[in-house]
LUMGU-167380 format. One record per residue (C-alpha): residue in one letter; x, y negated, z negated; residue number from 1. Coordinates in steps of 0.5 Angstrom, whole numbers. Each point is the difference from the previous one (the first is absolute). Layout:
REM residues N
NODE   r       x       y       z     k
NODE   A       X       Y       Z   NUM
...
//
This chain:
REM residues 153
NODE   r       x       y       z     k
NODE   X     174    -142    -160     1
NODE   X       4       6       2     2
NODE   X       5       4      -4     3
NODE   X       6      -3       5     4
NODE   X      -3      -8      -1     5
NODE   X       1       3      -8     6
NODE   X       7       2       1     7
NODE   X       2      -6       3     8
NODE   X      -4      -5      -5     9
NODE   X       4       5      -5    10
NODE   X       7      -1       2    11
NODE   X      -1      -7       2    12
NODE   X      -2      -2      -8    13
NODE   X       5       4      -2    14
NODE   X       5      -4       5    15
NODE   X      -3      -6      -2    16
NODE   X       0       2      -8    17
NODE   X       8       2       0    18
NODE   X       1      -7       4    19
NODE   X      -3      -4      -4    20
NODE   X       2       3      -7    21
NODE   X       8       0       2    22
NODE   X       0      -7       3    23
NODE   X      -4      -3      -7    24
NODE   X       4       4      -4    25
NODE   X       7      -1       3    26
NODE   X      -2      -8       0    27
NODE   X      -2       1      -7    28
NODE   X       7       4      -2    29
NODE   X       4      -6       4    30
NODE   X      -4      -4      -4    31
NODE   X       2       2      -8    32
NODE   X       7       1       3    33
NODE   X       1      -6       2    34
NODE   X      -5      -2      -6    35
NODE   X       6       4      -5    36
NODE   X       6      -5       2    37
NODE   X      -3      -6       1    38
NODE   X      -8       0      -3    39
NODE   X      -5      -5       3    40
NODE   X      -7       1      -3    41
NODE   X      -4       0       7    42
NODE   X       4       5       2    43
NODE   X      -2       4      -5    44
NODE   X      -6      -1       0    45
NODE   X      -1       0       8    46
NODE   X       5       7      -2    47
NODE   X      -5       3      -4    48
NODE   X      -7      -1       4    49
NODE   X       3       3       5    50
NODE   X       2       6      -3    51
NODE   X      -7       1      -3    52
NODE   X      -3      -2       7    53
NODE   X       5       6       3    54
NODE   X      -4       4      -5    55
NODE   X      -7      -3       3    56
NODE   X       2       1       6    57
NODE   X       1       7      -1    58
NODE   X      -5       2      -3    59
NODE   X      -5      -3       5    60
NODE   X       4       4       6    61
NODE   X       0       6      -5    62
NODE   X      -8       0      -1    63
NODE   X      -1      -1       9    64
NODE   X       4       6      -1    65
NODE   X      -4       4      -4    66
NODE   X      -6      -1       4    67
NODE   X       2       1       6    68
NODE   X       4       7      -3    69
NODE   X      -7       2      -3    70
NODE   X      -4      -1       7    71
NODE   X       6       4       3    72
NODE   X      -1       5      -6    73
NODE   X      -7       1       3    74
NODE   X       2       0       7    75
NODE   X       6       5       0    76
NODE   X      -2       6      -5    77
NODE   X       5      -1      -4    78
NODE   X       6      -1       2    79
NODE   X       0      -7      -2    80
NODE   X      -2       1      -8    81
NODE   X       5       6       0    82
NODE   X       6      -4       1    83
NODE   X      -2      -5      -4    84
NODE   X      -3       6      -6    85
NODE   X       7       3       0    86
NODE   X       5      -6       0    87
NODE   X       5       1      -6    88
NODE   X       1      -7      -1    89
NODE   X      -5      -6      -1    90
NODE   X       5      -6       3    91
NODE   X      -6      -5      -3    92
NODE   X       1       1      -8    93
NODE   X       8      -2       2    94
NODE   X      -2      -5       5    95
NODE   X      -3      -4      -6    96
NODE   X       5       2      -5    97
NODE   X       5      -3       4    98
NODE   X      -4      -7       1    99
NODE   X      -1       0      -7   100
NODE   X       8       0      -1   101
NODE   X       1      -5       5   102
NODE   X      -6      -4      -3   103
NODE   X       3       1      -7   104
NODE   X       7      -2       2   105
NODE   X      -3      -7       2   106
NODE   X      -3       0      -7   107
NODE   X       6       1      -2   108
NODE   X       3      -6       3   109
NODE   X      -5      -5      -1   110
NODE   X       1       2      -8   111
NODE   X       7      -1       1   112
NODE   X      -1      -8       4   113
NODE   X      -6      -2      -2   114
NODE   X      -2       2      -8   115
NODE   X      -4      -5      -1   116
NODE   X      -5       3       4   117
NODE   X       1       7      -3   118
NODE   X      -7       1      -2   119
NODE   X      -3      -3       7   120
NODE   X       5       5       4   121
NODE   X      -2       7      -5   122
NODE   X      -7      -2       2   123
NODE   X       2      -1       8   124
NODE   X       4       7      -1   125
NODE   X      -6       3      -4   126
NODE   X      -5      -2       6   127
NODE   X       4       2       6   128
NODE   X       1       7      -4   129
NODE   X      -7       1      -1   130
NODE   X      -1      -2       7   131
NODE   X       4       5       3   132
NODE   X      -3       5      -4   133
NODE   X      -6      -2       3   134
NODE   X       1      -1       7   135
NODE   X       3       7      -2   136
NODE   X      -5       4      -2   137
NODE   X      -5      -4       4   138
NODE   X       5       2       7   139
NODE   X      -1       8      -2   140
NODE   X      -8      -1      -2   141
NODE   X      -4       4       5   142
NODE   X      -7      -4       1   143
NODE   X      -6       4       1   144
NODE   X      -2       2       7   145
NODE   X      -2      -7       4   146
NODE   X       2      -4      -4   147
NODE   X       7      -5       0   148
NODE   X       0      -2      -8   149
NODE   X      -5      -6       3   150
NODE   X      -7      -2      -1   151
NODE   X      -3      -1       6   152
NODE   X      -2      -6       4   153
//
């Protein structure tokens, strides 16, 4: 792969990346709007599956990134790790907030409308944080040199 095929499998994740996470979390956002004036409990959860995917989906994207960032760190001398190295602010940490709030905001929902099942949505809520914790360190983990994070076939 050339640098220039890296550049534009870079800018096309990061399109797709931008795409998919807007369009899942917008759905979501529509969802738990609609879900606070008149609640139905498949809406909720279809809200609340989509606001994890959209983190998922992120972070997939995110780590295709970060590997094609580190082979154009080797082919441009530089250039690519010192934009990188100086950017004063990390969108990620914030990303991930925000996903955290959304997510909390449909706990809170489903705490409020349905508290028979109060246990059942802590633990669902619990689950999906430490999921997207986990897909957000793992969307930042640099794997050795040759290896993807998958055992080999």
């Amino acid at each position: 792969m050339t640098s220039e095929e890296a550049h534009e499998w870079s800018r096309h994740y990061d399109s797709i990346q931008w795409t998919v996470t807007a369009i899942l979390i917008a759905t979501a956002g529509a969802l738990l709007v609609q879900c606070t004036t008149s609640f139905d409990l498949l809406l909720a959860m279809v809200g609340t599956g989509l606001t994890l995917a959209s983190v998922f989906f992120a972070s997939s994207f995110r780590a295709l990134r970060r590997r094609l960032n580190d082979f154009l760190d080797v082919h441009a001398a530089g250039d690519a790790a010192y934009l990188r190295s100086r950017a004063p602010f990390k969108q990620w940490p914030v990303h991930l907030v925000l996903h955290a709030g959304i997510l909390a905001a449909w706990l809170r929902l489903l705490l409020k409308n349905c508290p028979e099942y109060r246990c059942g949505w802590w633990s669902l809520f619990v689950l999906g944080l430490m999921g997207m914790i986990v897909l957000g360190v793992l969307a930042d983990h640099r794997w050795p040199e040759g290896t993807d994070g998958n055992k080999s076939a």
